[in-house]
C-alpha positions as a printed Julia matrix, in Angstrom:
362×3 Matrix{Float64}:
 -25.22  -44.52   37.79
 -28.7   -43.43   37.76
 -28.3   -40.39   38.8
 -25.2   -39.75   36.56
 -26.97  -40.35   33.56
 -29.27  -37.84   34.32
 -27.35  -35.19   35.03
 -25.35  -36.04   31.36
 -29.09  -36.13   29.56
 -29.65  -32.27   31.25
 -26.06  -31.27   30.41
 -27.04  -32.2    26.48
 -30.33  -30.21   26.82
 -28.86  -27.25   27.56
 -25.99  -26.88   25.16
 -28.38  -28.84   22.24
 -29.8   -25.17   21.12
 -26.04  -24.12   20.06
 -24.95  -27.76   19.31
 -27.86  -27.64   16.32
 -26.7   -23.73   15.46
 -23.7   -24.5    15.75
 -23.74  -27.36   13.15
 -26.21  -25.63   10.56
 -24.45  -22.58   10.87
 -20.84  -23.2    10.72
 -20.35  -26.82   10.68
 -22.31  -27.33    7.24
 -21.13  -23.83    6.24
 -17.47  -25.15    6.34
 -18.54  -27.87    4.49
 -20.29  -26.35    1.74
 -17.55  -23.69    1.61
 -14.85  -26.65    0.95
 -16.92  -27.81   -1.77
 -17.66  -25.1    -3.42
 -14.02  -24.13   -3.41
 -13.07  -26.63   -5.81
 -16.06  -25.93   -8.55
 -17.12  -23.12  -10.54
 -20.0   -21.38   -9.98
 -22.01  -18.46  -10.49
 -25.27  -18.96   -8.68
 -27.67  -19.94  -11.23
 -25.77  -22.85  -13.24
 -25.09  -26.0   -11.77
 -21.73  -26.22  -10.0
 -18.76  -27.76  -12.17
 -15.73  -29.49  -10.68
 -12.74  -28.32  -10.99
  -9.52  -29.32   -9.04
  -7.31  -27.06   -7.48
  -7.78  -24.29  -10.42
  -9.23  -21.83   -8.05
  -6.4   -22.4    -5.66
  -3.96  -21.89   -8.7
  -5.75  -19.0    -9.87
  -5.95  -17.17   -6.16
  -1.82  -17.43   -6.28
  -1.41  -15.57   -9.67
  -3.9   -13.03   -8.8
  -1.82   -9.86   -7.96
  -5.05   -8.65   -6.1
  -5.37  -11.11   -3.61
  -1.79  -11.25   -3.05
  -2.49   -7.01   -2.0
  -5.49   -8.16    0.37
  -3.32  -11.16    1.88
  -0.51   -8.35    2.83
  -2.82   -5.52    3.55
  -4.77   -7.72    5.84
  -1.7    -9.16    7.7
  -0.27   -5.78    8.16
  -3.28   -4.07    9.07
  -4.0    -7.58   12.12
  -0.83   -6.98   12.61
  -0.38   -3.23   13.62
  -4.28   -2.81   14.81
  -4.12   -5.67   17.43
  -0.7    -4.45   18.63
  -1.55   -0.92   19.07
  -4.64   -1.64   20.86
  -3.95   -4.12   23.71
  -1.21   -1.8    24.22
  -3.62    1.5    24.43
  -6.2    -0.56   25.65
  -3.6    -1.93   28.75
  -2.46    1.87   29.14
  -5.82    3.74   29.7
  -7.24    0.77   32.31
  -4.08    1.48   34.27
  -4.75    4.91   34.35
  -8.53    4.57   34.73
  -7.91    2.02   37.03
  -5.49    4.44   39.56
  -7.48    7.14   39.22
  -8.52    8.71   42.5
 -11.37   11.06   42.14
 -14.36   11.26   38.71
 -13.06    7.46   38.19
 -17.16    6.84   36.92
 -16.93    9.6    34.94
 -13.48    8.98   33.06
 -14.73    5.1    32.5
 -17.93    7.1    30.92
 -15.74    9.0    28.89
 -13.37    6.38   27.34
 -16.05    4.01   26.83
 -18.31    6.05   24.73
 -16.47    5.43   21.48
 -17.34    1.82   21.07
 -21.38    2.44   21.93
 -21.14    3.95   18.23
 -22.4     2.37   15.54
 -19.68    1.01   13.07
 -21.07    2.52    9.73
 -21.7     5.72   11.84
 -18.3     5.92   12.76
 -16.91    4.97    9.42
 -19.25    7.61    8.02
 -17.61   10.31   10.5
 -14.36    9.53    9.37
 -14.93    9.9     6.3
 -15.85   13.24    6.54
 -12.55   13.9     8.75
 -10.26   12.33    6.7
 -11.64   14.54    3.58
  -8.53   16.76    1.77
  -9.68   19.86    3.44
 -11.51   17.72    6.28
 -10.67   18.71    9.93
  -7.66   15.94   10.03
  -5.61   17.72    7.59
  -6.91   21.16    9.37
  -5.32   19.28   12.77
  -1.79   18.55   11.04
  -1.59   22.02    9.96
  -2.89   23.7    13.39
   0.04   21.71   14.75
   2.7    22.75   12.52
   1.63   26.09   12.59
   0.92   26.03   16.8
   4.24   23.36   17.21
   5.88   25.76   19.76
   2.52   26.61   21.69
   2.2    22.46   21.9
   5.37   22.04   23.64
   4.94   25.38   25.64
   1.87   23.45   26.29
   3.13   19.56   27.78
   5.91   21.67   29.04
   3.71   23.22   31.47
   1.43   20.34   31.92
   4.78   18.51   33.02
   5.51   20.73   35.93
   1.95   21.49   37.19
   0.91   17.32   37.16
   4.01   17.06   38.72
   4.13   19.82   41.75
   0.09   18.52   42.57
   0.71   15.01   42.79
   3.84   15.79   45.03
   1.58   18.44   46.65
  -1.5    15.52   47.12
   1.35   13.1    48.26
   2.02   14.94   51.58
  -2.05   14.03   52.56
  -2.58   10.67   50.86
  -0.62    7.67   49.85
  -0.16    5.93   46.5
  -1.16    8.85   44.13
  -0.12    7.67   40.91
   1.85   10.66   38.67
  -0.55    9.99   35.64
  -3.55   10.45   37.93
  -6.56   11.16   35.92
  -8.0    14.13   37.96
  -5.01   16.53   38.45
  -4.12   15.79   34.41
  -7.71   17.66   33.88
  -6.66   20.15   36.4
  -3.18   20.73   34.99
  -4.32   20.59   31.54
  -6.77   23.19   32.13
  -3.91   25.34   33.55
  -1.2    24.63   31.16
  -3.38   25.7    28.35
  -4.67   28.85   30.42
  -0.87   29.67   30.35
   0.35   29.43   27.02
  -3.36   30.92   25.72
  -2.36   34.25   27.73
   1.6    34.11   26.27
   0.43   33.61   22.81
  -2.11   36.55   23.01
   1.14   38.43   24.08
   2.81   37.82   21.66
   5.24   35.27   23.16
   4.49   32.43   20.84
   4.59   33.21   17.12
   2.32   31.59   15.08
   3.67   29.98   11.0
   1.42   30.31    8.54
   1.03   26.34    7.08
  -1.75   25.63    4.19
  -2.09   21.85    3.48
  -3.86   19.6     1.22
  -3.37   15.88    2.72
  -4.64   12.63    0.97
  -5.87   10.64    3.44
  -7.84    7.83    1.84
  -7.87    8.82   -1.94
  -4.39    7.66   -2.6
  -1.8     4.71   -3.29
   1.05    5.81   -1.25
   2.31    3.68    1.44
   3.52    3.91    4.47
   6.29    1.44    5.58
   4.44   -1.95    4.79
   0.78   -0.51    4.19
  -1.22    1.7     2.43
  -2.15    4.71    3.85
  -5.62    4.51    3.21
  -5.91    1.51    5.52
  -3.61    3.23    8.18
  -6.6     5.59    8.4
  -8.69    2.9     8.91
  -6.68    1.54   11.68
  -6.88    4.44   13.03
 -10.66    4.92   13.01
 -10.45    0.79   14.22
  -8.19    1.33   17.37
 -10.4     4.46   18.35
 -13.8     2.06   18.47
 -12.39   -1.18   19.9
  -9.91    0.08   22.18
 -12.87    1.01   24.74
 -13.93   -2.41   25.11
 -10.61   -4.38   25.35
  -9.73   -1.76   28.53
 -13.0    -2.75   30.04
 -11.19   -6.52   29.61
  -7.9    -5.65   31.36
  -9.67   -3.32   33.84
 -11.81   -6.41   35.5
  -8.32   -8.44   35.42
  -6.55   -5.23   37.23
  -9.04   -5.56   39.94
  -8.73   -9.12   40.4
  -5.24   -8.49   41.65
  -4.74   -9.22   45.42
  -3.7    -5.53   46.2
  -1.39   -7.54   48.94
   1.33   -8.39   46.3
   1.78   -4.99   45.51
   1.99   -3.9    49.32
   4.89   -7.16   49.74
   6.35   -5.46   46.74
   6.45   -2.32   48.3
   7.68   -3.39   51.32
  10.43   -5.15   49.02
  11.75   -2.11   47.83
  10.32   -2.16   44.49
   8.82    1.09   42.45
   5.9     1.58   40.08
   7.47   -0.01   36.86
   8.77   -3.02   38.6
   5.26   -3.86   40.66
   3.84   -3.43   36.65
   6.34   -5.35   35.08
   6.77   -8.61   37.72
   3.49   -8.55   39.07
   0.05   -6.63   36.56
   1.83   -8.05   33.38
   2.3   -12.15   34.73
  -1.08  -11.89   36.65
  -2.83  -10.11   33.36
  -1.74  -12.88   31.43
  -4.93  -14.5    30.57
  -6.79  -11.21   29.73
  -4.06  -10.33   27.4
  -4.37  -13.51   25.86
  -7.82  -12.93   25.52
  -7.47   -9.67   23.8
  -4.79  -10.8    21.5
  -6.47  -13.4    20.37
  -9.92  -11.27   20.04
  -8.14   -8.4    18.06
  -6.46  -10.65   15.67
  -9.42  -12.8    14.58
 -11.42   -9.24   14.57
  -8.62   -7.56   12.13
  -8.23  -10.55    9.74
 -11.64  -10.53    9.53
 -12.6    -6.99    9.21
 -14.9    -5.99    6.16
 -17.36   -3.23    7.35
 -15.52   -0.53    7.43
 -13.77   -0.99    3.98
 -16.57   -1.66    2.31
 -18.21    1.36    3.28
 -15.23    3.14    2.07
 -16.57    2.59   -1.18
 -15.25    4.7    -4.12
 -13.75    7.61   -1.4
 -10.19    5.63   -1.67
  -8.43    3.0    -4.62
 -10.04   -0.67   -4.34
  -6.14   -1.8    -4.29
  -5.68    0.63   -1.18
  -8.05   -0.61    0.94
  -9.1    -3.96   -0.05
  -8.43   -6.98    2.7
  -9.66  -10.83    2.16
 -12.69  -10.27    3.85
 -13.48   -7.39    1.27
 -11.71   -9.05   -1.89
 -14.38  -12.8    -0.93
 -17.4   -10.56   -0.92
 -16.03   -8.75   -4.31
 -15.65  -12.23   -6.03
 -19.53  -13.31   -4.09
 -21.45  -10.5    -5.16
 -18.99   -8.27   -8.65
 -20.36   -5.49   -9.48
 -21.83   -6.09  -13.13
 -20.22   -9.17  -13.48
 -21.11  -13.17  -12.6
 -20.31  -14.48   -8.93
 -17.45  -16.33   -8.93
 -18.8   -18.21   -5.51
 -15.7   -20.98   -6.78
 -12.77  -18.39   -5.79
 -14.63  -16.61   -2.76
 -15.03  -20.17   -1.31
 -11.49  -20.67   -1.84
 -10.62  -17.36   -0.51
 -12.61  -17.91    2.46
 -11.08  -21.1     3.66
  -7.69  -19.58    3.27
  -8.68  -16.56    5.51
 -10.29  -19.19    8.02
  -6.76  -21.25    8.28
  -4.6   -18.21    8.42
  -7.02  -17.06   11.48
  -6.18  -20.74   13.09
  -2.66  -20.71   12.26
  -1.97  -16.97   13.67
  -4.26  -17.92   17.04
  -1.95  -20.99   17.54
   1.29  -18.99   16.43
  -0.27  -17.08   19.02
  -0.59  -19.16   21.73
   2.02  -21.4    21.37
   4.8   -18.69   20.76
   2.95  -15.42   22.08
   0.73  -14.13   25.66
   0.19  -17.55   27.49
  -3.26  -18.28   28.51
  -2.41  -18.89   32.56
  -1.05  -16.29   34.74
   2.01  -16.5    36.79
């Protein structure tokens, strides 16, 4: 008994450093946050109670009502897009063969970057005349060199893995080495048929509003599918480093039984990566969509380049009613703003576990 009371006083030492953070920083946060909710104030008068008005008043505000939907569409389409992207390139870092350190260089490098560099660069890329819109028009103009292009990427990937397949075993098709290789040569090709003439070039002069506009797209603005854009390319890097450490925690003897079995590349990915990768995925799901209902930097820096209705989300439209510009803080409606972004982060986790990825593999 001696001894086990001990070992419990220890155990308390060591997690009584985040117990204390953990209850001055959050803990007491919440509270204050609850309380505040149901007062007005403005940071320099004492606060006033009152009720459930800044409740009321958060429903009949039109602009919250735009950050609760943009912010649900953007968790919604971010986090999907990349734990699939993010599942895709550690399979094919994963199986590559040859330069695997180097690729894994390569695809992690985009999340090393600072977030208000980033946001900065993509700014400048998503201008009118910035070098997206000179992309969209290089590939309307250069459409039939592009499939000239995957056309012959298609048949060289595909006669070097069969060609590598007669001297090693298990070379995947999407293998990341011979893709350089046939990439390299597939553009070679259509470079020398479209300086023969072959491939005729259209002339196509566009002005595209990437981030300075109102239009939407399906269920959200454009603006912030730009954003999601510029969000998958930084986080994506570091969710693959997730599922790559649960790819090689796979017994590689369940996919030689499978093989043995009879069955081919999709059904070894589908009956045995996806069940066993279950707890990563979980992890990442549950990661992206507390990141993306939370995200705020990157709007914010946004500033005045696109509408405040086009780009604002609850984490941007609680730190507009905190800190107006040229106006009094309403600190009553950001605290009530906050807790409802805090319980639709709970409820979408436990949506998400209870009904979504499972936390234990199969």
């Amino acid at each position: 008994m001696s001894r086990r009371s001990s070992e419990e006083r220890s155990g308390w030492l060591f997690v009584l450093p985040f117990t204390i953070s953990m209850t001055l920083f959050f803990v007491y946060a919440i509270v204050r946050t609850a309380f505040y909710s149901f007062t007005d104030y403005d940071l320099f008068k004492a606060p006033s109670f009152v009720g459930l008005s800044n409740y009321t008043a958060l429903i009949s505000d039109e602009l919250f009502l735009i950050a609760l939907r943009n912010t649900i569409g953007f968790s919604f389409i971010v986090t999907t897009v990349q734990t699939v992207l993010a599942l895709a390139l550690a399979a094919l870092v994963n199986h590559a063969v040859r330069a695997r350190g180097l690729i894994r260089t390569v695809f992690y490098l985009p999340s090393i970057m600072s977030s208000a560099a980033m946001t900065l660069i993509f700014l400048w890329l998503f201008q009118r005349d910035g070098l997206m819109t000179a992309s969209v028009s290089a590939v309307l103009a250069y459409r039939r060199h592009i499939l000239f292009f995957f056309a012959g990427l298609a048949a060289l990937q595909g006669a070097l893995v069969l060609n590598a397949r007669r001297s090693y075993e298990g070379v995947s098709i999407f293998d990341p080495f011979f893709l350089l290789v046939a990439a390299a040569g597939a553009l070679a090709l259509a470079v020398v048929c479209a300086l023969a003439g072959l491939l005729p070039v259209f002339d196509s002069d566009l002005l595209i509003s990437w981030l300075n506009t109102q239009r939407h797209f399906l269920f959200m603005p454009v603006t912030l599918w730009s954003v999601a854009l510029m969000n998958v390319f930084t986080t994506v890097p570091t969710l693959m480093l997730l599922f790559l450490a649960g790819l090689q925690s796979i017994p590689s003897a369940l996919y030689d039984a499978a093989e043995i079995d009879g069955a081919n590349a999709f059904q070894r990915f589908r009956h045995i990566t996806v069940p066993a990768l279950r707890p990563v995925t979980f992890a990442v799901v549950t990661m992206g969509v507390i990141g993306t209902l939370q995200m705020f930097d990157q709007v914010a820096i946004l500033g005045d380049a696109a509408p405040f209705a086009s780009r604002v989300t609850l984490a941007y439209y609680i730190y507009e009613n905190a800190f107006p510009a040229g106006a009094s803080a309403r600190i009553g409606m950001a605290s009530a703003a906050a807790l409802v972004l805090g319980i639709l982060t709970i409820a979408v986790v436990y949506v998400q576990k209870s009904v979504g990825v499972k936390e234990r593999a199969e």
